[in-house]
N, CA, C and O atoms as a Tinker XYZ file with bonds, in Angstrom:
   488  protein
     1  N      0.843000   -1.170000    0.000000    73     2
     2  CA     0.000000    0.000000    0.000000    64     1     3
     3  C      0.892000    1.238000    0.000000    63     2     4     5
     4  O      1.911000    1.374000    0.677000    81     3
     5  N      0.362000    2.137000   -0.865000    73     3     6
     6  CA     0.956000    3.342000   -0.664000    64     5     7
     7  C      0.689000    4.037000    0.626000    63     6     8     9
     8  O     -0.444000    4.027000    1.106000    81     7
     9  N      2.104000    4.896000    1.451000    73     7    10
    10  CA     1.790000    5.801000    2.594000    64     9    11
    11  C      1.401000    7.113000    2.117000    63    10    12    13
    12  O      2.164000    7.853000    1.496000    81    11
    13  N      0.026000    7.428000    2.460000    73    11    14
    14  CA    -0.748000    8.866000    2.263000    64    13    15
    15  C     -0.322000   10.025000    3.519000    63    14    16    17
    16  O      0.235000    9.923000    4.612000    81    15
    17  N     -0.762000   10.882000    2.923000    73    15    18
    18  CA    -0.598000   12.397000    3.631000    64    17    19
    19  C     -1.652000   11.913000    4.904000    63    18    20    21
    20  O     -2.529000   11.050000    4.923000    81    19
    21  N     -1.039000   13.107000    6.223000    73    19    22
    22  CA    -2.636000   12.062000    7.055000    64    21    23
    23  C     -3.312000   13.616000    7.209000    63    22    24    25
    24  O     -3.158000   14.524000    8.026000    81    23
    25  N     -4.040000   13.460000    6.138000    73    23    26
    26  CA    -5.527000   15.037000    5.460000    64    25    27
    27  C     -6.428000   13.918000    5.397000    63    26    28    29
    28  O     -6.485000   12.689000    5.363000    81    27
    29  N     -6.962000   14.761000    5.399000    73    27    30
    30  CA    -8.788000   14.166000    5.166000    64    29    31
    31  C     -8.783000   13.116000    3.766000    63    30    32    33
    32  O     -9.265000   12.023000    3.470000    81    31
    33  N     -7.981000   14.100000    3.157000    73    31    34
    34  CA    -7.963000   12.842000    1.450000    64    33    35
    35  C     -7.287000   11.724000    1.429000    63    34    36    37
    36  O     -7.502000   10.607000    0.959000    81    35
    37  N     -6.025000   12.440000    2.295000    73    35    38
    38  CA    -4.998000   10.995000    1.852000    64    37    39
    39  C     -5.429000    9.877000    3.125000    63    38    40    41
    40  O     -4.747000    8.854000    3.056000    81    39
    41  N     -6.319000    9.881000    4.142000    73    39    42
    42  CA    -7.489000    8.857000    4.982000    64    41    43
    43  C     -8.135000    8.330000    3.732000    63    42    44    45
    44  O     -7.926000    7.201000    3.288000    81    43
    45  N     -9.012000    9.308000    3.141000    73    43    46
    46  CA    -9.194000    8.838000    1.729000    64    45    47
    47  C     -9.448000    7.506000    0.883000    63    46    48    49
    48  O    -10.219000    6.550000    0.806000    81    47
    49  N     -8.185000    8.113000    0.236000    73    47    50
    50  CA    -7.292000    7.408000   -0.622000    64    49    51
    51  C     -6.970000    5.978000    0.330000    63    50    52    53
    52  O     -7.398000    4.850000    0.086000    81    51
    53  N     -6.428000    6.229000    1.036000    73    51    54
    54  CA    -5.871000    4.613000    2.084000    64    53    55
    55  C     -7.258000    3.958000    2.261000    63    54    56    57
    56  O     -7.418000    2.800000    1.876000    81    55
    57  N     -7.866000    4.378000    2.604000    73    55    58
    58  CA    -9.648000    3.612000    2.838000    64    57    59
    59  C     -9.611000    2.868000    1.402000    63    58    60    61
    60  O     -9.606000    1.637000    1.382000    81    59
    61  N     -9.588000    3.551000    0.301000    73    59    62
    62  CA   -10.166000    3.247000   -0.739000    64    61    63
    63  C     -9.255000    1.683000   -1.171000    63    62    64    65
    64  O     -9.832000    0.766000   -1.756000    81    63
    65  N     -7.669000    1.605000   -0.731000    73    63    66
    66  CA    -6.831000    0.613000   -0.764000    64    65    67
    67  C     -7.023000   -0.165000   -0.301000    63    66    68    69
    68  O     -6.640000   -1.276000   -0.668000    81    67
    69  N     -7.967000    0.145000    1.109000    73    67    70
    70  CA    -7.704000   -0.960000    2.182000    64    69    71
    71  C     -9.318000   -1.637000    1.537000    63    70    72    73
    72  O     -9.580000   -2.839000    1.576000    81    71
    73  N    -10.132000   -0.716000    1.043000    73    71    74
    74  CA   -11.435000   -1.644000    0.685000    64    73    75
    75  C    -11.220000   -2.691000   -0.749000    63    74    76    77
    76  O    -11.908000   -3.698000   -0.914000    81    75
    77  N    -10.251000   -2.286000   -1.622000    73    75    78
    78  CA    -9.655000   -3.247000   -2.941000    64    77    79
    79  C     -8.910000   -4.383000   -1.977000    63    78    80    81
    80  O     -8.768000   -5.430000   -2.609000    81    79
    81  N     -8.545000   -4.436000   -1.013000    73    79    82
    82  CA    -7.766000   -6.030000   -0.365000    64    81    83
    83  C     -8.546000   -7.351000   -0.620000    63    82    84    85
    84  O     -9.727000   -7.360000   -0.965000    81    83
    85  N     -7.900000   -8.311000   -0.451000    73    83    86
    86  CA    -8.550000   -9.484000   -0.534000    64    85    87
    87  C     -8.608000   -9.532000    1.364000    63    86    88    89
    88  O     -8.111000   -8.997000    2.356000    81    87
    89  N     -9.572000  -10.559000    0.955000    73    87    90
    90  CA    -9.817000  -10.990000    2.891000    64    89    91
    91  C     -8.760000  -11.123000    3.751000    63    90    92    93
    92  O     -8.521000  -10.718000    4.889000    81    91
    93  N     -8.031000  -11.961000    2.727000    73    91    94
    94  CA    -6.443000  -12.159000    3.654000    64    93    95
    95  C     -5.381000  -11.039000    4.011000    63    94    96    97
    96  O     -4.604000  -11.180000    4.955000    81    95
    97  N     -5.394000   -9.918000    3.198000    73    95    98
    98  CA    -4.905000   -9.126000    2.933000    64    97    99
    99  C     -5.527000   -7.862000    3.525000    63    98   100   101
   100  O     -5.089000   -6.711000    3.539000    81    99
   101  N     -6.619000   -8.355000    3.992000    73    99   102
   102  CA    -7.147000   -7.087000    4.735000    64   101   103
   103  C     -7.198000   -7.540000    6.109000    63   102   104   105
   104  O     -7.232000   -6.687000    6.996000    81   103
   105  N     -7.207000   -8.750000    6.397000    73   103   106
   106  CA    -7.422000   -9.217000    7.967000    64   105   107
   107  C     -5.840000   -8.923000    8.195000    63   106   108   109
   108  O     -5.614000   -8.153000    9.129000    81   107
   109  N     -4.886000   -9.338000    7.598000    73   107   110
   110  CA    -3.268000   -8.501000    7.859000    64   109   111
   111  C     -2.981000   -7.277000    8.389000    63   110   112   113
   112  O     -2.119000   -7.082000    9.246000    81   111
   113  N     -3.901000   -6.195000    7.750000    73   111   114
   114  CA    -3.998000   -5.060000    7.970000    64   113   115
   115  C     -4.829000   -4.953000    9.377000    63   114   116   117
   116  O     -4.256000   -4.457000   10.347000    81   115
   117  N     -6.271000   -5.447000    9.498000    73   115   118
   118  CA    -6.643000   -5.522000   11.354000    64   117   119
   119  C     -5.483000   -5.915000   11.905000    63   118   120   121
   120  O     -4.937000   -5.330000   12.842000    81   119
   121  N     -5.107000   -6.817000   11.402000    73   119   122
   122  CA    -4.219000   -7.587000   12.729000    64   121   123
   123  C     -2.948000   -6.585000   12.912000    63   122   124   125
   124  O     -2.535000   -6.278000   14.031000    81   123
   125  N     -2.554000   -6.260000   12.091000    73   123   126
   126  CA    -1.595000   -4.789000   12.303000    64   125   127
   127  C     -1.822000   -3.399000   13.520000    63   126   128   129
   128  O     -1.160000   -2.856000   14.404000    81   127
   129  N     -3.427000   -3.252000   12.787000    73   127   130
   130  CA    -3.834000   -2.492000   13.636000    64   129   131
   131  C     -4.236000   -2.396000   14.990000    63   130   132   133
   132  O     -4.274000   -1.419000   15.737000    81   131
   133  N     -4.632000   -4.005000   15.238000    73   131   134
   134  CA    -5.071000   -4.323000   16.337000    64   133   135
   135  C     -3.456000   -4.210000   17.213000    63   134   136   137
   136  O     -3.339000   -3.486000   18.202000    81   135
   137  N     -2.509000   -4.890000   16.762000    73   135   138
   138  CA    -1.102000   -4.993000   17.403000    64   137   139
   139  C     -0.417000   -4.084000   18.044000    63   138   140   141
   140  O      0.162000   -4.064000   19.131000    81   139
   141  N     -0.639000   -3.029000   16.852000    73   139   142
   142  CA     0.279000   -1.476000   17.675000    64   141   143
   143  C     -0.020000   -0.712000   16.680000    63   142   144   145
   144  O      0.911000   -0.581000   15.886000    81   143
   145  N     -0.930000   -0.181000   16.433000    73   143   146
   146  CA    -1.857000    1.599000   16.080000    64   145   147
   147  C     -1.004000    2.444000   15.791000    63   146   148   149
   148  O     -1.292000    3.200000   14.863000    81   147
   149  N      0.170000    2.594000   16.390000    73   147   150
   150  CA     0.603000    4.050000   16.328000    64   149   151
   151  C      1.814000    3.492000   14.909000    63   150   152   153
   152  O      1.898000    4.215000   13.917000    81   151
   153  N      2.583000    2.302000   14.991000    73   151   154
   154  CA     2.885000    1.813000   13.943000    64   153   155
   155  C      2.335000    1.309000   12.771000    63   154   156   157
   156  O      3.082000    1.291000   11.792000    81   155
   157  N      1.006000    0.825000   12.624000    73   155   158
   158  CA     0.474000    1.196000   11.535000    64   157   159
   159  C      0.049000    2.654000   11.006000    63   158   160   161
   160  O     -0.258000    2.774000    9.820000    81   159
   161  N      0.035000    3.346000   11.544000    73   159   162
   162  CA    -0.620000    4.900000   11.105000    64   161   163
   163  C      0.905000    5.459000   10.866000    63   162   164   165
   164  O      0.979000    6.285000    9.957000    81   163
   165  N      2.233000    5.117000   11.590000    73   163   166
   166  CA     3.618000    5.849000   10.613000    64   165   167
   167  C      3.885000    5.015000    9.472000    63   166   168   169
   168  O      4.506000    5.732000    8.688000    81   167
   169  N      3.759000    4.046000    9.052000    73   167   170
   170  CA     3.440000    3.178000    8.090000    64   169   171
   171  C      2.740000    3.496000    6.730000    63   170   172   173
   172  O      3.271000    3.447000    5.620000    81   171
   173  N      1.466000    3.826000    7.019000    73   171   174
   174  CA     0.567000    3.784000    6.184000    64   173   175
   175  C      0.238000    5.462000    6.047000    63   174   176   177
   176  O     -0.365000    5.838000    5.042000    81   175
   177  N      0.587000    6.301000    6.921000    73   175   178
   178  CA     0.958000    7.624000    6.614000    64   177   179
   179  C      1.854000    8.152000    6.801000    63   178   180   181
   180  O      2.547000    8.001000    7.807000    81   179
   181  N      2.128000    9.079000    5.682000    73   179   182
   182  CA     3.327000   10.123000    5.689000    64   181   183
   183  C      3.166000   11.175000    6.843000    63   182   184   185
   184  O      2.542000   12.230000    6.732000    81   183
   185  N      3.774000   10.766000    7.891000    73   183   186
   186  CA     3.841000   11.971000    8.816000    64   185   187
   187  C      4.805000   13.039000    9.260000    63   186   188   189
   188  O      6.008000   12.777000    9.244000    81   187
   189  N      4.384000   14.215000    9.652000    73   187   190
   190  CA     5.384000   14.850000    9.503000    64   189   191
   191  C      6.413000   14.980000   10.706000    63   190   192   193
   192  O      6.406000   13.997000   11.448000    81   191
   193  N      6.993000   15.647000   10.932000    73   191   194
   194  CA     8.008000   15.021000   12.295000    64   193   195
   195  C      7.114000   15.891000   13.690000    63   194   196   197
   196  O      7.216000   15.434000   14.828000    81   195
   197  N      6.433000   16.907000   13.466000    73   195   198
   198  CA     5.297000   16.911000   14.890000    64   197   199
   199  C      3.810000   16.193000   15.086000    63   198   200   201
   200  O      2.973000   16.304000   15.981000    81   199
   201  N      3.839000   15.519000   14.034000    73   199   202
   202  CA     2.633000   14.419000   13.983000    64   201   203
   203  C      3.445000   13.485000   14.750000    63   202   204   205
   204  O      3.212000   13.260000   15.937000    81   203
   205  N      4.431000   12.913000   14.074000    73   203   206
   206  CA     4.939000   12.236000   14.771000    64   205   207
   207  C      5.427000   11.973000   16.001000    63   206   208   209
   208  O      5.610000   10.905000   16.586000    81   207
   209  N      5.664000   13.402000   16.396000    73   207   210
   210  CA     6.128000   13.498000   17.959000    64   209   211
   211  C      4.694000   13.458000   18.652000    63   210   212   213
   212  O      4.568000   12.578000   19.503000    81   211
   213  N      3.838000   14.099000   18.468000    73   211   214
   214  CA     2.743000   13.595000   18.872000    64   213   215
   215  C      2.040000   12.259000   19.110000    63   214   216   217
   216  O      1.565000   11.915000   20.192000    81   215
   217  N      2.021000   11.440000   17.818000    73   215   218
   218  CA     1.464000   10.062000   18.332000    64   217   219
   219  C      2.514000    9.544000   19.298000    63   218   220   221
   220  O      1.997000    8.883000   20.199000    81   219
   221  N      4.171000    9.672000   19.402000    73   219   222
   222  CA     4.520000    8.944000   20.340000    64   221   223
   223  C      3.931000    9.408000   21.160000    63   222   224   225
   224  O      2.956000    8.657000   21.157000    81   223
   225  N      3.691000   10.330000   22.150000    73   223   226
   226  CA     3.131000   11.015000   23.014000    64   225   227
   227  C      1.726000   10.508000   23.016000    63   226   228   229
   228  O      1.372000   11.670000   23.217000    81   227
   229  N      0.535000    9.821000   22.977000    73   227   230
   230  CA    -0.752000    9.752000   22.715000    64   229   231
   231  C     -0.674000    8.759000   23.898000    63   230   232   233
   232  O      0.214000    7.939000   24.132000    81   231
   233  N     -1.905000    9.044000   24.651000    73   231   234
   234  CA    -2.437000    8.283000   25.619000    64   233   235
   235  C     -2.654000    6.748000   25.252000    63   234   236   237
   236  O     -3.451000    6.350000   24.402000    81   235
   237  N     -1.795000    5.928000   26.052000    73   235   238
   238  CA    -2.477000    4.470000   25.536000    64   237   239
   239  C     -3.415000    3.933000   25.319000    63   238   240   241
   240  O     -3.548000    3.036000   24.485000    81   239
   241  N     -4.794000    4.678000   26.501000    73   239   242
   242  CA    -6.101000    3.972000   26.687000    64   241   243
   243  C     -6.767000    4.763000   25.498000    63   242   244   245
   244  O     -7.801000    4.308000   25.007000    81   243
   245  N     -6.175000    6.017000   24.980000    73   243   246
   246  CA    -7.061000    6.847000   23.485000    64   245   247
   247  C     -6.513000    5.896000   22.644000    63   246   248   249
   248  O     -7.461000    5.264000   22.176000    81   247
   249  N     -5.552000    5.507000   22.248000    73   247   250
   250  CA    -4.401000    4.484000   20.839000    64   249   251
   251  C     -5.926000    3.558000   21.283000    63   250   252   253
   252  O     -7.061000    3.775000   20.858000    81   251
   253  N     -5.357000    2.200000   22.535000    73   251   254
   254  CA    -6.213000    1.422000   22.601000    64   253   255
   255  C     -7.525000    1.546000   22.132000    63   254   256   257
   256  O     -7.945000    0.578000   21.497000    81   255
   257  N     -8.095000    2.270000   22.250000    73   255   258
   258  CA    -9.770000    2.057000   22.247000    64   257   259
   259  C     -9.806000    2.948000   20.288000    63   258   260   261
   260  O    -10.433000    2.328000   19.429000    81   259
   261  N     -9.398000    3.739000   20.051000    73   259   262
   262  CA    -8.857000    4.156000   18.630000    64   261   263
   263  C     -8.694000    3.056000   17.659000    63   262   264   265
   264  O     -9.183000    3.177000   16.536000    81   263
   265  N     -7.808000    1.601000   18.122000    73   263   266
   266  CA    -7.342000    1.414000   17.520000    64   265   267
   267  C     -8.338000   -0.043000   17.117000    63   266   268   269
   268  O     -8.212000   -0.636000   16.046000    81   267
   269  N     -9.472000   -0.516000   18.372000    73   267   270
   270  CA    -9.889000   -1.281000   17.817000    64   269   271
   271  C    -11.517000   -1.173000   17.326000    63   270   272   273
   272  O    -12.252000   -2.151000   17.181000    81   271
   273  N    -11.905000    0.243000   17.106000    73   271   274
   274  CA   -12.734000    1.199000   16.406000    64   273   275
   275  C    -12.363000    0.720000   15.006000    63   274   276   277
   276  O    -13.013000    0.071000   14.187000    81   275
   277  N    -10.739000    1.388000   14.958000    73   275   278
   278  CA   -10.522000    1.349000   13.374000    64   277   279
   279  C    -10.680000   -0.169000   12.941000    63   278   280   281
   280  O    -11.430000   -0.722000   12.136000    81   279
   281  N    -10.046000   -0.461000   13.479000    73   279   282
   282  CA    -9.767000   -2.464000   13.171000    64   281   283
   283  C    -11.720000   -2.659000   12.488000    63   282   284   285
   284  O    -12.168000   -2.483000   11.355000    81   283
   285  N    -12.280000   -2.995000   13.530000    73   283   286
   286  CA   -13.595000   -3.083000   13.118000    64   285   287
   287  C    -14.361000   -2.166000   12.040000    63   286   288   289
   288  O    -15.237000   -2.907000   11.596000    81   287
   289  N    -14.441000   -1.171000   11.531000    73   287   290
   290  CA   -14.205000   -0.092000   10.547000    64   289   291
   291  C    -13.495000   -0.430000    9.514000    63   290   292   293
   292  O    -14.062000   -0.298000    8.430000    81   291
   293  N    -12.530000   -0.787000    9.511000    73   291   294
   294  CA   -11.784000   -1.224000    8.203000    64   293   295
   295  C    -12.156000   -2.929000    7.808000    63   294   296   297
   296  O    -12.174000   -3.380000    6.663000    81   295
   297  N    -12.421000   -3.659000    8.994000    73   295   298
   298  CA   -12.668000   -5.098000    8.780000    64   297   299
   299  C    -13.780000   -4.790000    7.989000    63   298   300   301
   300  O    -13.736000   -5.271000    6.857000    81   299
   301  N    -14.757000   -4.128000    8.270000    73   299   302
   302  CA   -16.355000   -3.827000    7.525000    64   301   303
   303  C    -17.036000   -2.596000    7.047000    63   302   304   305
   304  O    -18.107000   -2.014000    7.218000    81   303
   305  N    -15.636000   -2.422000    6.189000    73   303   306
   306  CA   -15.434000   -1.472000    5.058000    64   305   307
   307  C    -16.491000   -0.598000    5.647000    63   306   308   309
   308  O    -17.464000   -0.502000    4.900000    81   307
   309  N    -16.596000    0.121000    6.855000    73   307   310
   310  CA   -17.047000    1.277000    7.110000    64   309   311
   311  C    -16.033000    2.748000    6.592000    63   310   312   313
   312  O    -14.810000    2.831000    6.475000    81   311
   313  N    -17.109000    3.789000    6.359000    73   311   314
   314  CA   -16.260000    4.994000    6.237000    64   313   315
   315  C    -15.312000    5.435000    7.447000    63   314   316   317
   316  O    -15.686000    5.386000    8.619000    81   315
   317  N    -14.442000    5.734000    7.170000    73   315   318
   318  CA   -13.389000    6.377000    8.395000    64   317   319
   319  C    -13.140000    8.025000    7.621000    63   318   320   321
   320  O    -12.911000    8.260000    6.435000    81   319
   321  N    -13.246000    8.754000    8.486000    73   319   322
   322  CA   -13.477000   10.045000    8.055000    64   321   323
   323  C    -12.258000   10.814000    8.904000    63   322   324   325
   324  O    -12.038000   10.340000   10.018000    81   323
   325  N    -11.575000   11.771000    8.554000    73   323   326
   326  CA   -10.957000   13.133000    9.231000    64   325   327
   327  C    -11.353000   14.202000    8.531000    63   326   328   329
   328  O    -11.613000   14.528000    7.373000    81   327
   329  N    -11.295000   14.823000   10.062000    73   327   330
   330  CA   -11.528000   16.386000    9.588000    64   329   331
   331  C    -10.407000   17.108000   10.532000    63   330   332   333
   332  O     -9.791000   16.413000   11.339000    81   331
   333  N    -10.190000   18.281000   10.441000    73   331   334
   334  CA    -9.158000   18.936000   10.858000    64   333   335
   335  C     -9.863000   20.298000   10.626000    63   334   336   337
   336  O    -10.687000   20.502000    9.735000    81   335
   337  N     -9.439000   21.199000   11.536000    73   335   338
   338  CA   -10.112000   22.186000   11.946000    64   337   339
   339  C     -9.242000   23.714000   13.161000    63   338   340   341
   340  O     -8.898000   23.537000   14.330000    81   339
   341  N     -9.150000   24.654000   12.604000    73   339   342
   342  CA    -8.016000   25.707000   13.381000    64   341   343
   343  C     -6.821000   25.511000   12.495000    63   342   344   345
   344  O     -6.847000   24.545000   11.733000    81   343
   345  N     -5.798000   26.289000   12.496000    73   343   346
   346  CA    -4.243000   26.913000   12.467000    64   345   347
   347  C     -3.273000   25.948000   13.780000    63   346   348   349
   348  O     -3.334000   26.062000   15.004000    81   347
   349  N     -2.395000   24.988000   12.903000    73   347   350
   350  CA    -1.642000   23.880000   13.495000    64   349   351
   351  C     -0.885000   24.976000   14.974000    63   350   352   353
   352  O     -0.228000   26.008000   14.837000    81   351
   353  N     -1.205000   24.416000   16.037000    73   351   354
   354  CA    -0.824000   25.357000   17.364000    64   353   355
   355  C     -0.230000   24.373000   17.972000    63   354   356   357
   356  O     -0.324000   23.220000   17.550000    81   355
   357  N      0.660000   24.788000   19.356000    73   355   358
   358  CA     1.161000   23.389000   19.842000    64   357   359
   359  C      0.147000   22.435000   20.862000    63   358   360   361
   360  O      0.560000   21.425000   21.431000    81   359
   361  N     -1.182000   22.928000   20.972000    73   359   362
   362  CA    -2.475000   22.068000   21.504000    64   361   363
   363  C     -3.444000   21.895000   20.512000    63   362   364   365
   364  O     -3.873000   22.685000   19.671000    81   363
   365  N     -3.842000   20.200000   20.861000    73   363   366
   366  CA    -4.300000   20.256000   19.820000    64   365   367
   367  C     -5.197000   18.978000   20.179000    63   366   368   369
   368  O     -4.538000   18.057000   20.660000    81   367
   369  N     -6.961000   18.670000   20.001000    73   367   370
   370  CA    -7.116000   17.852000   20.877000    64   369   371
   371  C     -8.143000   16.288000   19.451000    63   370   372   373
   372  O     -8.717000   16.455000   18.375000    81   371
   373  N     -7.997000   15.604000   19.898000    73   371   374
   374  CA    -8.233000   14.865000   19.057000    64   373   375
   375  C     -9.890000   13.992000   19.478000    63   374   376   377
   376  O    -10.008000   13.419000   20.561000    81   375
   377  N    -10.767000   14.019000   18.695000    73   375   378
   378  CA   -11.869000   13.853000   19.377000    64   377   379
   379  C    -12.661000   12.308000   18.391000    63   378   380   381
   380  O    -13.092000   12.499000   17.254000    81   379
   381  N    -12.703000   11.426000   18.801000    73   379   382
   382  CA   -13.303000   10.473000   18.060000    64   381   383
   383  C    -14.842000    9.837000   18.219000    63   382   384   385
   384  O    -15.360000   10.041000   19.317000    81   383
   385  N    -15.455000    9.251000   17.455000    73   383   386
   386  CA   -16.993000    9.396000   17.557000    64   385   387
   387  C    -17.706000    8.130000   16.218000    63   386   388   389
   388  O    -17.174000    7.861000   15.141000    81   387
   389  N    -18.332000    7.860000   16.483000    73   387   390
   390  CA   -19.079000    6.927000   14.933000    64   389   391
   391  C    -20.749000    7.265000   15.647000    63   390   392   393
   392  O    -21.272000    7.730000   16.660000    81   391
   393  N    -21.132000    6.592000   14.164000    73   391   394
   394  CA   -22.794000    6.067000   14.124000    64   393   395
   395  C    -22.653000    4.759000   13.465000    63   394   396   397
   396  O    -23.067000    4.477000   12.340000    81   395
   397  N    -21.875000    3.808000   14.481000    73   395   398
   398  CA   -21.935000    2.356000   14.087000    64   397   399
   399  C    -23.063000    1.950000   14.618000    63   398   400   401
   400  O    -23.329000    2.106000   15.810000    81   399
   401  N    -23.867000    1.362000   13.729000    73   399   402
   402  CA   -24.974000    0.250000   14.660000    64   401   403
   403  C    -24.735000   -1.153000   13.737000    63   402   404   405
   404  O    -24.618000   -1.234000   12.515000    81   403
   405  N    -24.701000   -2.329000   14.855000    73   403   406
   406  CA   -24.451000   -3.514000   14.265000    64   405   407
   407  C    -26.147000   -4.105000   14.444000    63   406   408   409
   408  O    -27.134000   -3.657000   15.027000    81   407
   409  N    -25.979000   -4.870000   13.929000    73   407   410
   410  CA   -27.414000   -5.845000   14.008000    64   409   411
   411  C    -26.841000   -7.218000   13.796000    63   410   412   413
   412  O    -26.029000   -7.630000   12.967000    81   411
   413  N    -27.512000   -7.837000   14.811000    73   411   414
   414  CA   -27.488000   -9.617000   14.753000    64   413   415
   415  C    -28.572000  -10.434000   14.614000    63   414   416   417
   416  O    -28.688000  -11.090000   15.649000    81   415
   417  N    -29.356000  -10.682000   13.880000    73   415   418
   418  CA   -30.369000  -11.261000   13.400000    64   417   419
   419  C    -30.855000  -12.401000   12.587000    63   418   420   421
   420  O    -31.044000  -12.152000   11.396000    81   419
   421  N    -31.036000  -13.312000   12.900000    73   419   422
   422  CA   -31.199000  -14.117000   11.798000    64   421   423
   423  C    -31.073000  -14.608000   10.663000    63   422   424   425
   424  O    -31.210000  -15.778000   10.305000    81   423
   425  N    -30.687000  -13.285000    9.817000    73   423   426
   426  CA   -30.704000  -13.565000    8.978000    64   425   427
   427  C    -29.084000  -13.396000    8.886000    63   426   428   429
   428  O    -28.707000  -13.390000    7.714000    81   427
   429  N    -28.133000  -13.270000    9.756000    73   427   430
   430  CA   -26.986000  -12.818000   10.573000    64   429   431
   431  C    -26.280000  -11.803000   10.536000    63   430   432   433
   432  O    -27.180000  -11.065000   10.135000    81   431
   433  N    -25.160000  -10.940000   10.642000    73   431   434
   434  CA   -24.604000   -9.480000   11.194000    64   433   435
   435  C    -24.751000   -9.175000   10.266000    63   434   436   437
   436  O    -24.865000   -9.849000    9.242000    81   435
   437  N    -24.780000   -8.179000   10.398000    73   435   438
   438  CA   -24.711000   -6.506000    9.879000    64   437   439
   439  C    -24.132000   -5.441000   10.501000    63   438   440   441
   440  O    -24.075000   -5.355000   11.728000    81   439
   441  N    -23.683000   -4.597000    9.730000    73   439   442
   442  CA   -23.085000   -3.490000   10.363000    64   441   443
   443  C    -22.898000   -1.976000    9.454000    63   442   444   445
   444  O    -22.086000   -1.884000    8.533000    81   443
   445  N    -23.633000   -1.039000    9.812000    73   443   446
   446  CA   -23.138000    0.044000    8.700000    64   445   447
   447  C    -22.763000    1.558000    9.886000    63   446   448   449
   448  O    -22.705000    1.681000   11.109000    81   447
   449  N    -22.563000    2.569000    8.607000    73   447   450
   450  CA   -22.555000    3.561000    9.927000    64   449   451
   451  C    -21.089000    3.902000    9.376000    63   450   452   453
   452  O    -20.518000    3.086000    8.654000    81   451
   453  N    -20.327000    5.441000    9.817000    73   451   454
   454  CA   -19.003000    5.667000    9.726000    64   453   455
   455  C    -18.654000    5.954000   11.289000    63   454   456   457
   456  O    -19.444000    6.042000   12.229000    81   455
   457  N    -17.319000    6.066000   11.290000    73   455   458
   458  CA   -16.010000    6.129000   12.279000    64   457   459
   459  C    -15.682000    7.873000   12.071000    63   458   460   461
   460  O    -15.850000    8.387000   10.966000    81   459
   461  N    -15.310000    8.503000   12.996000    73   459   462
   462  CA   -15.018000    9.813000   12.829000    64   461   463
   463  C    -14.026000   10.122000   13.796000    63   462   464   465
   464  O    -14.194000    9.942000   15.002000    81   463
   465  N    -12.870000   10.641000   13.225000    73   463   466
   466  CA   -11.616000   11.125000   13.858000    64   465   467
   467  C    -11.656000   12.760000   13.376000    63   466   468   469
   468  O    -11.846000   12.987000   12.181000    81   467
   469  N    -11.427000   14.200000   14.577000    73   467   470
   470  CA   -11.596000   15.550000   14.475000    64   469   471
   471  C    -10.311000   15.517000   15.376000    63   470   472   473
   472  O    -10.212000   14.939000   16.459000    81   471
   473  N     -9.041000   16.473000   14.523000    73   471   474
   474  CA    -8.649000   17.410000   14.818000    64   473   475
   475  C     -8.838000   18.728000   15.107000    63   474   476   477
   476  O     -9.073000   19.606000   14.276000    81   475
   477  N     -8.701000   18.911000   16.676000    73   475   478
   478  CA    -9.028000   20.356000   16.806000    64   477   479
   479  C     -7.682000   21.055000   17.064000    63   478   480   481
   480  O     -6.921000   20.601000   17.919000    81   479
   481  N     -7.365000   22.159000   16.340000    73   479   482
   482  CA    -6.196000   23.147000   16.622000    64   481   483
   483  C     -6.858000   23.859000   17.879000    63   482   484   485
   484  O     -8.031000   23.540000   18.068000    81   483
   485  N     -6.158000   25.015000   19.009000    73   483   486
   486  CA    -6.757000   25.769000   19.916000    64   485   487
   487  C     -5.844000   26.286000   20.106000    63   486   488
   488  O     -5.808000   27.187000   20.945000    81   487
């Protein structure tokens, strides 16, 4: 896979890669993500060296719970969205959110709905 810009497009663009995978090839990618988050995201995005100093810096229990959002999201080609918002400052707070609803029914799972990651500058 190509490493994208991490903008709203180049999330994008990587979504759009990760939804062309084969099963095997995409459960690689959960299992990546599930493993260690902050190494798949320098990986799979081009970051810049205060992005980067930042995710080292990121709360484990935000990575953790972030990371198996995305996993599930990418396993079932849900949208994953960024937005970014303010003039890059040295605070900066990161706010995550979906409208996942799964259903288990008979007729068996389902799942639709997007994933939402907001950069806020302040």
């Amino acid at each position: 896979m190509t490493p994208q810009s991490f903008t709203p497009s180049g999330v994008t663009a990587l979504q759009t890669e990760l939804n062309a995978l084969s099963a095997s090839d995409l459960q690689t990618q959960v299992s990546a993500i599930l493993s260690n988050f902050s190494s798949w995201l320098s990986t799979n995005f081009t970051l810049t060296t205060d992005q980067q100093t930042y995710l080292s810096g990121m709360d484990s229990q935000f990575l953790n719970y972030a990371s198996k959002q995305t996993a599930f999201a990418v396993w079932n080609k849900l949208t994953i969205s960024l937005s970014v918002s303010g003039e890059p400052t040295t605070f900066k707070l990161i706010h995550m959110g979906d409208d996942i609803v799964t259903t288990n029914s008979p007729d068996g799972f389902s799942t639709s709905g997007n994933l939402y990651f907001e950069v806020v500058y302040e």
